[in-house]
N, C-alpha and C positions, 0 to 999 in steps of 0.2 A: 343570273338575271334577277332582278330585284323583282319581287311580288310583296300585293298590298295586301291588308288586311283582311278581305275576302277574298284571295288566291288570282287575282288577278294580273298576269303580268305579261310584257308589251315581246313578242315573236315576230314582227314585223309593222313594217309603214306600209301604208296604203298602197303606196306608186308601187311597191314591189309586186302589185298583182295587176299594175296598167300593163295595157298591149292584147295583142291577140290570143297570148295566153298565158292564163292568170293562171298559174298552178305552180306551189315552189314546199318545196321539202324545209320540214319543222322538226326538230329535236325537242322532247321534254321528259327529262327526268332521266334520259337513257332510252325512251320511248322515240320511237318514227312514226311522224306525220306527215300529211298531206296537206298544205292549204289550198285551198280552192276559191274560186266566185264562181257561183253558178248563173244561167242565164237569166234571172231574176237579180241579180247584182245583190246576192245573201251571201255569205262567207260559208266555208263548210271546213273545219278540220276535220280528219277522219285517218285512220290506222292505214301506213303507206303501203301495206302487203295483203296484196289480195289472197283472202283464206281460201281459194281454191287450190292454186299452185306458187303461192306467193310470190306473186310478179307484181315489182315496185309500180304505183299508181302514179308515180312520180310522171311517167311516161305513157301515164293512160290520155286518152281525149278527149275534151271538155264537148257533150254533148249530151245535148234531149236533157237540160238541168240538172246535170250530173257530173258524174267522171265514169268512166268506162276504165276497164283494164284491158293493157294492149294486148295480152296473152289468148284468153278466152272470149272477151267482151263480157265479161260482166259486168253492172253495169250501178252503181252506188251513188246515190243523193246526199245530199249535204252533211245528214244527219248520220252518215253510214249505214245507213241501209238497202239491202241491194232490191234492188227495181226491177232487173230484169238478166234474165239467163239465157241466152241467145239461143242455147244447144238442145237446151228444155221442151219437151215437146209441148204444144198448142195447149193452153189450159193449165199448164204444172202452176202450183203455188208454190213448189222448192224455194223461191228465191225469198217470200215472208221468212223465211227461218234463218235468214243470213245476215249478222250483220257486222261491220268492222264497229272499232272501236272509235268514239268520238267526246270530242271535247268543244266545253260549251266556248265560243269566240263572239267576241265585241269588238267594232269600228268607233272611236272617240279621236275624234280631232287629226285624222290622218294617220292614227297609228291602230294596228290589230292587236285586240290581247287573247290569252288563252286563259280560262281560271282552272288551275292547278289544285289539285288536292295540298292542304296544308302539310306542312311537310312533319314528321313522328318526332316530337323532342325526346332525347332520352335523357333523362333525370340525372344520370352517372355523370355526363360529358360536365 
């Protein structure tokens, strides 16, 4: 995939998150993600394996401006971070300490981009 000058480059078009649900699996680098749109129409990429028992988010459900994971419901915002621990008793802030991994995304002209860490030149090659 071509990337610009500030690491930005295009993982999908827009319409690939029209319909009832907008959630579709992203490769980068060797890296698994998750795109999303949450219920504020924000885009979220985030690490597609939930660090509990790494159940693909691929298959989680887009709810309460998030994503949930189908295994335990836990439960991660745009930003990957997780919001809520279902199993957690009343009170617990366990879920502050959790977060996947994410990557900053932009909407321009009908297409999504990811910005990419530049990638390591080595001098030899």
């Amino acid at each position: 995939m071509p990337v610009d000058s500030n690491g930005w480059t295009p993982i999908a078009a827009s319409v690939d998150l029209d319909g009832e649900r907008a959630v579709l699996p992203v490769s980068l680098g060797g890296d698994r993600y998750v795109l999303f749109r949450d219920d504020e129409g924000q885009l979220g990429l985030i690490g597609r394996n939930c660090p509990h028992r790494g159940a693909d988010l691929c298959f989680g459900r887009l709810e309460d401006n998030g994503l949930r994971c189908p295994f335990h419901g836990w439960h991660f915002d745009r930003t990957g971070q997780c919001v809520e621990q279902p199993a957690e008793p009343e009170g617990s802030k366990m879920h502050t300490q959790i977060k996947v991994p994410m990557v900053p995304v932009r909407e321009v002209d009908g297409a999504i981009f990811a910005q990419v860490a530049p990638q390591e030149v080595n001098a030899n090659d």
